[in-house]
LUMVEX-222231 format. One line per field, with one value per atom (N, C-alpha, C): atom name; residue in one letter; x, y, z; residue number from 1. Coordinates in steps of 0.02 Angstrom, whole numbers, plus 32768, in hexadecimal, padded with zeros to 4 digits. Layout:
BEGIN
atomo	CA:...;
residuo	A:...;
east	X:...;
north	Y:...;
up	Z:...;
num	NUM:...;
END
This chain:
BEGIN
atomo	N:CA:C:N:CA:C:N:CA:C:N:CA:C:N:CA:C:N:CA:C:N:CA:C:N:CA:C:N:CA:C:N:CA:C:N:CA:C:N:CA:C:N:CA:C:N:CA:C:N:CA:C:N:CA:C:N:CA:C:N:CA:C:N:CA:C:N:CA:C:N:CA:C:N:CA:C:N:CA:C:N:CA:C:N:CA:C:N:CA:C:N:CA:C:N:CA:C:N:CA:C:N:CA:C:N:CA:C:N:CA:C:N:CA:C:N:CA:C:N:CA:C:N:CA:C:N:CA:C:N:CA:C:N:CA:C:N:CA:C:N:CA:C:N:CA:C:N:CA:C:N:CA:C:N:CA:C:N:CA:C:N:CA:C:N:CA:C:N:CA:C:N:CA:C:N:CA:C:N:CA:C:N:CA:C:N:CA:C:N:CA:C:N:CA:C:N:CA:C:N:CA:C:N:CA:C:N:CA:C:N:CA:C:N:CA:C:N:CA:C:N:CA:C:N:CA:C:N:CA:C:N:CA:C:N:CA:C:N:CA:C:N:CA:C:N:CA:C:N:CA:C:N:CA:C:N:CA:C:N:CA:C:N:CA:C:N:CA:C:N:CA:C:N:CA:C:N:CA:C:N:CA:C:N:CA:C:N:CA:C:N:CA:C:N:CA:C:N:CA:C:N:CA:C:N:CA:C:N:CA:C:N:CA:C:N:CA:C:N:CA:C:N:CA:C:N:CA:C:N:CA:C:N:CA:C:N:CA:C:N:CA:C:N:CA:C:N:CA:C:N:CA:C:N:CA:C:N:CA:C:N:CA:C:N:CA:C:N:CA:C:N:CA:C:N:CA:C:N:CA:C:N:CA:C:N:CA:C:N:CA:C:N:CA:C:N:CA:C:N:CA:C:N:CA:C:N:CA:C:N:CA:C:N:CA:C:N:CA:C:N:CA:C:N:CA:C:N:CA:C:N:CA:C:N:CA:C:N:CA:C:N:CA:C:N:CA:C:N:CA:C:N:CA:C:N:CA:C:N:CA:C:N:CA:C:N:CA:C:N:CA:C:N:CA:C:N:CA:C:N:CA:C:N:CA:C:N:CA:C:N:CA:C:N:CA:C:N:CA:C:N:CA:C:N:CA:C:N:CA:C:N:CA:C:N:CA:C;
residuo	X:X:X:X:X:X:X:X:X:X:X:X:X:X:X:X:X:X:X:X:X:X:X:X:X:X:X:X:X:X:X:X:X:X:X:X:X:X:X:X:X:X:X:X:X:X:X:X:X:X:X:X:X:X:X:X:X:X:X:X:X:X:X:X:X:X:X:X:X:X:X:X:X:X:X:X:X:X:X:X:X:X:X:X:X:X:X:X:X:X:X:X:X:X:X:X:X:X:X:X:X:X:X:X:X:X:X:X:X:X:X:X:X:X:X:X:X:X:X:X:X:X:X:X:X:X:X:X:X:X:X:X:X:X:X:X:X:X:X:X:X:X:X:X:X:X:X:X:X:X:X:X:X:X:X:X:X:X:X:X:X:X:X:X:X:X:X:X:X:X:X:X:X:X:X:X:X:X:X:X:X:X:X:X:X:X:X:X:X:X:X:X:X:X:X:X:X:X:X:X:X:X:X:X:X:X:X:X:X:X:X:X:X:X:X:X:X:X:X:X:X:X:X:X:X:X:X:X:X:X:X:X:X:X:X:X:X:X:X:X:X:X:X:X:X:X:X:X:X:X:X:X:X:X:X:X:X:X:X:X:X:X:X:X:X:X:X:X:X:X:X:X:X:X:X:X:X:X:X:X:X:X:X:X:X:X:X:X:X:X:X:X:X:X:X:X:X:X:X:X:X:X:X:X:X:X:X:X:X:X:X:X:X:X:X:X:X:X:X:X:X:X:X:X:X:X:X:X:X:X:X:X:X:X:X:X:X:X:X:X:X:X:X:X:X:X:X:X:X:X:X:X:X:X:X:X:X:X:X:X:X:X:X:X:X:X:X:X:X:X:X:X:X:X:X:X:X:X:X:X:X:X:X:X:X:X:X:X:X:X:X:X:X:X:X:X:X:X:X:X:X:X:X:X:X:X:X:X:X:X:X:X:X:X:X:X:X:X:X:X:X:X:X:X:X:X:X:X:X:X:X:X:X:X:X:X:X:X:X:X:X:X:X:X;
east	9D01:9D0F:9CD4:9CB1:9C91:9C3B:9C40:9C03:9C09:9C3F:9C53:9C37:9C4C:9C53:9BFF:9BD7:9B9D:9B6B:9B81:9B6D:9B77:9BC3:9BB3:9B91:9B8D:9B7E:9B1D:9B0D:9AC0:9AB7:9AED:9ADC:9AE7:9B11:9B09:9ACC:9ABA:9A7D:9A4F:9A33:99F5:99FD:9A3D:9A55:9A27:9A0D:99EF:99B2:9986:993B:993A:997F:9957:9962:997B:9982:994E:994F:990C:98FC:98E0:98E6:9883:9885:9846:9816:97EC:97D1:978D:9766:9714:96D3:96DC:96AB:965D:964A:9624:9637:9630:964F:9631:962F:9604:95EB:95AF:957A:9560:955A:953F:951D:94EB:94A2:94B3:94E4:94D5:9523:9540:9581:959D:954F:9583:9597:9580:958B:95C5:95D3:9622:9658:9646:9676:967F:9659:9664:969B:967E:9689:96DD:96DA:973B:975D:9750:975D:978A:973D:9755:9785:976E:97B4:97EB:9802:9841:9865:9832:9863:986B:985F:9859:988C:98C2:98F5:98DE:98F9:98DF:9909:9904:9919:994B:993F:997D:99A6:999B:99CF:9A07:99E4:99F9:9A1E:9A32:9A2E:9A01:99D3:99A6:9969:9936:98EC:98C0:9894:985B:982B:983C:982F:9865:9895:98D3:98E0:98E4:98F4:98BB:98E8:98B6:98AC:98B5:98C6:9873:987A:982A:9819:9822:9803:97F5:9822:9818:97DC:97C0:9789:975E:9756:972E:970F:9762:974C:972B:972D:9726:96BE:96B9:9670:9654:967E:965F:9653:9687:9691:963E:9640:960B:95C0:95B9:9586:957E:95AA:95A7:959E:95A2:9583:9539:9528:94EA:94B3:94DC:94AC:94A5:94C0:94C2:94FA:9544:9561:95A5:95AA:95E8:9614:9649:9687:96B4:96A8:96C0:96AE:9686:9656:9675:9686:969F:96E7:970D:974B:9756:973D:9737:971D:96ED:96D7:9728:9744:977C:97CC:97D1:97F1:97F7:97BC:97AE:97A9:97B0:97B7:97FD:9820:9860:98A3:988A:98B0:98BD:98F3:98F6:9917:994B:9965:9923:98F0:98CF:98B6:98CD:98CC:990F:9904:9944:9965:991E:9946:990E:9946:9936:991E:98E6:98D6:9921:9933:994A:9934:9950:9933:9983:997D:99C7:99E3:99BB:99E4:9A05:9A04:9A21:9A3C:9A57:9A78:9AA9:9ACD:9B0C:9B0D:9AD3:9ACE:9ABF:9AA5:9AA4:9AD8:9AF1:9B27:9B75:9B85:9BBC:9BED:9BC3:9C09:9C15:9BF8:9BF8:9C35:9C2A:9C6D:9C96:9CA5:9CDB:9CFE:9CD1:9CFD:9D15:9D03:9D06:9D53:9D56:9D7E:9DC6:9DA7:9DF6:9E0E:9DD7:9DFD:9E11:9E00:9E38:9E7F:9E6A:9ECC:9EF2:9ECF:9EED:9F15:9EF1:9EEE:9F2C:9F29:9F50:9F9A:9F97:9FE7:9FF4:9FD8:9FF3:A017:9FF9:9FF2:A052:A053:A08D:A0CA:A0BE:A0E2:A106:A0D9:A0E3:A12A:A104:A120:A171:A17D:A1B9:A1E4:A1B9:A1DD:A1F8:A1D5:A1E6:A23B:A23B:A28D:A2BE:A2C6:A2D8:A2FE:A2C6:A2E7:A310:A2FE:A317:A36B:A382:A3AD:A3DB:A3AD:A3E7:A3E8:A3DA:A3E7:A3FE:A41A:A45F:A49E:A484:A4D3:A4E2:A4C7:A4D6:A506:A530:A54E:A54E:A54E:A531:A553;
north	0702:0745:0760:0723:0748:0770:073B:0746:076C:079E:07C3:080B:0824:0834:0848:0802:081A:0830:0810:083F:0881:089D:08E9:0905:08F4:0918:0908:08D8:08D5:091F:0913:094E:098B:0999:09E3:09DF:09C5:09CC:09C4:09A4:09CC:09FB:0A10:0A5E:0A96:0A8F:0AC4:0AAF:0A79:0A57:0A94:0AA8:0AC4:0B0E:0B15:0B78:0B94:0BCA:0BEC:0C31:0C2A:0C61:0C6F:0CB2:0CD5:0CD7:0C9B:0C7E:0CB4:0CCD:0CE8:0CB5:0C9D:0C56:0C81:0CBB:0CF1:0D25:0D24:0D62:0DA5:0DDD:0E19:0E26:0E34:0E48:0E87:0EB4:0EF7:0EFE:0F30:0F39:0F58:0F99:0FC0:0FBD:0FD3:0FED:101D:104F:108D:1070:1047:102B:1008:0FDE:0F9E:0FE9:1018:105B:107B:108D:10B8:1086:1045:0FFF:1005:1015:0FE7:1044:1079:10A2:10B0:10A4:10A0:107A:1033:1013:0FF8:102F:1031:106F:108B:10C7:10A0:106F:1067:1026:101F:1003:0FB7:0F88:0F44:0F44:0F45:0F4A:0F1D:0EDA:0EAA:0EA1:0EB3:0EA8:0EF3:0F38:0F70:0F92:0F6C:0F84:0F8C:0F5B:0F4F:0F75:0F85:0F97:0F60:0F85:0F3F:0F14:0F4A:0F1E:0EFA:0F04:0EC8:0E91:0E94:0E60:0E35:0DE5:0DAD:0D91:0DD0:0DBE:0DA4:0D84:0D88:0DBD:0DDE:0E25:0E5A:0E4D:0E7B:0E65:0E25:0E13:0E1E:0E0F:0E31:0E89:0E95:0EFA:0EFA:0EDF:0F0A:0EE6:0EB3:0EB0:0ED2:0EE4:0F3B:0F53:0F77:0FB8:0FA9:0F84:0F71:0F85:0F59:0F5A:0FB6:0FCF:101C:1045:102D:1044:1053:0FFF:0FFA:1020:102E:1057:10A3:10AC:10F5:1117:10FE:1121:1146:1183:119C:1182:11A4:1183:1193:11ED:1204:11D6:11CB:11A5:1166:1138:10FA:10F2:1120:1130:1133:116B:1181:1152:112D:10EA:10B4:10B2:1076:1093:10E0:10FA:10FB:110F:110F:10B2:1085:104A:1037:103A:1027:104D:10AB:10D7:10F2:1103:113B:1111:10DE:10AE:10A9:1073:1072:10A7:10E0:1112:1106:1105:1115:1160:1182:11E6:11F2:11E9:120B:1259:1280:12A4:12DD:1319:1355:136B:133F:1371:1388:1393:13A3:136D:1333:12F6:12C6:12E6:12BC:12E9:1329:134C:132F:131A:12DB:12C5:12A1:1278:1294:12BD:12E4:1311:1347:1365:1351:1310:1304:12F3:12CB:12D0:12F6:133A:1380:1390:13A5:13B1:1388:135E:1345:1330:1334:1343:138F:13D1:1400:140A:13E6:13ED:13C2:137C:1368:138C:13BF:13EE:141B:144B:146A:145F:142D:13F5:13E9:13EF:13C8:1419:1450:149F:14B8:148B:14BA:1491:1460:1429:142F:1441:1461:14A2:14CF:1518:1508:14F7:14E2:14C2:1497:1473:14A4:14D6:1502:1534:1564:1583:1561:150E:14FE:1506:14E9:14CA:1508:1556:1558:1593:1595:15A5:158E:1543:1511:150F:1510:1514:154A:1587:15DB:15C7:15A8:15A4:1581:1557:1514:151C:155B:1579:1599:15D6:15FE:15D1:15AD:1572:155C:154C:1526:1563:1562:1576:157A:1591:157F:1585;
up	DC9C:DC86:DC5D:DC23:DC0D:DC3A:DC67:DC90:DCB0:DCDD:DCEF:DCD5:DC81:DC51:DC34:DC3D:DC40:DC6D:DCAD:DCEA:DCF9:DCD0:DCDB:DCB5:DC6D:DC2B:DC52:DC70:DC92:DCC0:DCE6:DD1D:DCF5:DCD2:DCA5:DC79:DC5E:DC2E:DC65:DCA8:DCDA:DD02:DCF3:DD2A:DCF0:DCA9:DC89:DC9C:DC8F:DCAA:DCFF:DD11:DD76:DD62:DD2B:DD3A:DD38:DD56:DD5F:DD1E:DD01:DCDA:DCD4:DCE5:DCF7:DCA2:DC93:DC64:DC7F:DC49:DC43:DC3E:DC55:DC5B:DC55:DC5B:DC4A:DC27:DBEB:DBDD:DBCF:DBD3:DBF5:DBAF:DBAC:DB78:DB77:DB47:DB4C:DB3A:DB4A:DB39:DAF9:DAE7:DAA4:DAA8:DA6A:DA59:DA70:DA85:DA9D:DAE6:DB01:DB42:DB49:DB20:DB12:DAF4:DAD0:DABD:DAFB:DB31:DB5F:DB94:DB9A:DBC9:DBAC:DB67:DB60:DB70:DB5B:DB73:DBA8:DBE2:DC28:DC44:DC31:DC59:DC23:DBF9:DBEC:DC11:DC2C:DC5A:DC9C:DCA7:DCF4:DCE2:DD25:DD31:DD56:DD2B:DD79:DD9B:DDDD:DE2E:DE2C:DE05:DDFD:DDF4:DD9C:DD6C:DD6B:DD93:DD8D:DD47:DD0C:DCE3:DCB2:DCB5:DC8C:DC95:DC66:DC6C:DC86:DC8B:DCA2:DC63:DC2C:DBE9:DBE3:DBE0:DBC5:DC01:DC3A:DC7F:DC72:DC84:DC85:DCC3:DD04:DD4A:DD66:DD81:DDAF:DDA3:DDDD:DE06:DDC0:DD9C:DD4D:DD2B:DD28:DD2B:DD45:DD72:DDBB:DD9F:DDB3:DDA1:DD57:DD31:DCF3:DD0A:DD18:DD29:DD5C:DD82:DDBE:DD6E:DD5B:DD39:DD27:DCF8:DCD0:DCF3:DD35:DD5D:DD74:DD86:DD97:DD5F:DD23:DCE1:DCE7:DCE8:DCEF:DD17:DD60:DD80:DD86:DD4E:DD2C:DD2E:DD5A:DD6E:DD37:DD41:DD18:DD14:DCD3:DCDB:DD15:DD3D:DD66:DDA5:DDB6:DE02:DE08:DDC0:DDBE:DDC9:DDC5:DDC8:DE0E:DE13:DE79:DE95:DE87:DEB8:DEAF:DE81:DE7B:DE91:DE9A:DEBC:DF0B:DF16:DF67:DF6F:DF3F:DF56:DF6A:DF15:DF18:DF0C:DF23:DF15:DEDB:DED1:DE9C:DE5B:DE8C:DE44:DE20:DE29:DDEB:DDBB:DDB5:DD7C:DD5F:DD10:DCE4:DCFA:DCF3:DD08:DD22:DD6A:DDAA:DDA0:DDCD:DDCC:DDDC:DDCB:DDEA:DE2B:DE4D:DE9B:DEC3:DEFB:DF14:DF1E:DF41:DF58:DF20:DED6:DE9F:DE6E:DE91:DE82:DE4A:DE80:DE70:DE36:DE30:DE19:DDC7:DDB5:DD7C:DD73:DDB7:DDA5:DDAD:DDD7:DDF4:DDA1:DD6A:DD3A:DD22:DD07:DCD7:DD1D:DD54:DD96:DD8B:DD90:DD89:DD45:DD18:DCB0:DCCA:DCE8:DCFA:DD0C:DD46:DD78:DD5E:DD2D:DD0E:DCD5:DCC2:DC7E:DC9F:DCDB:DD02:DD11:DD29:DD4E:DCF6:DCD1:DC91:DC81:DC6F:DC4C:DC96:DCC8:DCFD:DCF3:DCF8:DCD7:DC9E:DC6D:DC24:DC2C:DC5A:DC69:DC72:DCCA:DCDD:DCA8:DC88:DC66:DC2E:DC15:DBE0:DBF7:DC3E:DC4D:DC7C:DC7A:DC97:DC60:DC27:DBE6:DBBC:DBC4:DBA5:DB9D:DBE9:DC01:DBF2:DBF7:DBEB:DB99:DB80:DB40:DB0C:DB3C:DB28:DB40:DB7A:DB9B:DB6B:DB58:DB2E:DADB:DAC1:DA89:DAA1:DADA:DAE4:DADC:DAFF:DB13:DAC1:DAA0:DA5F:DA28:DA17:D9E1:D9AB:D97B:D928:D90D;
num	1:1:1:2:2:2:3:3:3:4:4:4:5:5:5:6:6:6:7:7:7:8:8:8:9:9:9:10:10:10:11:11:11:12:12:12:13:13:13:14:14:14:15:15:15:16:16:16:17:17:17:18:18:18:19:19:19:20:20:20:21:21:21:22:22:22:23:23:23:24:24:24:25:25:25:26:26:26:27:27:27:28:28:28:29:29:29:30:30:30:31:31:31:32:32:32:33:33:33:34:34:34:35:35:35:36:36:36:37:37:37:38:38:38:39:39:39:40:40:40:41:41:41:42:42:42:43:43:43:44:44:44:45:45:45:46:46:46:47:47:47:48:48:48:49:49:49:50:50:50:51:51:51:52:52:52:53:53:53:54:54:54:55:55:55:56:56:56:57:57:57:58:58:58:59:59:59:60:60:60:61:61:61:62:62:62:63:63:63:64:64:64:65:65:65:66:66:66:67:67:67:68:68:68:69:69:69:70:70:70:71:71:71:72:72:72:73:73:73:74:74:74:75:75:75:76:76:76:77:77:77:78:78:78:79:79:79:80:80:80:81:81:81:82:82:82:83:83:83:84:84:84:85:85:85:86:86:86:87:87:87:88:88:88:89:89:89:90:90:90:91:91:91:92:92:92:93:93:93:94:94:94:95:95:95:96:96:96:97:97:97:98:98:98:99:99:99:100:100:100:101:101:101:102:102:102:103:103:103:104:104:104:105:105:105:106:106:106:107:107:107:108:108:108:109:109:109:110:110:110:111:111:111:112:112:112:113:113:113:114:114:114:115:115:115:116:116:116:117:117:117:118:118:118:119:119:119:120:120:120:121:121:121:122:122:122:123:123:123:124:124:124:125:125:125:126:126:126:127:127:127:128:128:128:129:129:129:130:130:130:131:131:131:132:132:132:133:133:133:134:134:134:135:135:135:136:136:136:137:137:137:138:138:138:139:139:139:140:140:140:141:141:141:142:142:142:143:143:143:144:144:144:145:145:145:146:146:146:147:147:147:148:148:148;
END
């Protein structure tokens, strides 16, 4: 039993030795401050493809690795914050923006909850409306009936 006992407590303590967790074995160096200021900037607006909630400063995914050394490298070769965006858009779409541009096709997506908070304070103002005007017959009726 007890050998048993230590054969699992073995296999759980090397199941952590295989996880994969996306380590900087390089870690990215900046030429000036305003460069690592502009660098954390940028990719806290930009979404990792992975983790989808996360930024690409906070995710310890690969590819979040990966991207934030594009980002970096497309820094380098002069490029805007606008150009770097649109190059990682036209890669991996529109998810990787925190806020999506206003165009028609994301309408929705900016206007669909203000419509519909809209539309449940209507249904709410229209079943009060109703409720008022059932209730309040109802109760004119049943003060005639009562005697004093």
């Amino acid at each position: 039993m007890r050998a048993l006992l230590l054969a699992f407590a073995l296999v759980l303590s090397s199941g952590a030795a295989f996880a994969q967790v996306a380590t900087d074995a390089n870690p990215l160096t900046f030429n000036s401050p305003a460069e690592e200021k502009r660098f954390h900037a940028l990719v806290s607006e930009l979404r990792c493809v992975m983790c989808q909630n996360q930024s690409l400063a906070d995710s310890n995914a690969q590819i979040a690795v990966d991207l934030r050394r594009e980002v970096l490298e497309l820094m380098r070769q002069g490029k805007n914050d606008a150009q770097i965006k649109d190059f990682l858009v036209a890669r991996y779409g529109e998810f990787v923006l925190y806020r999506p541009q206003v165009e028609s096709k994301t309408w929705l997506l900016w206007f669909g909850p203000a419509v519909v908070l809209l539309g449940g304070g209507l249904i709410v103002i229209g079943a009060v409306r109703r409720r008022s005007r059932g209730a309040a017959p109802a109760a004119d009726e049943r003060n005639e009936e009562q005697e004093w």
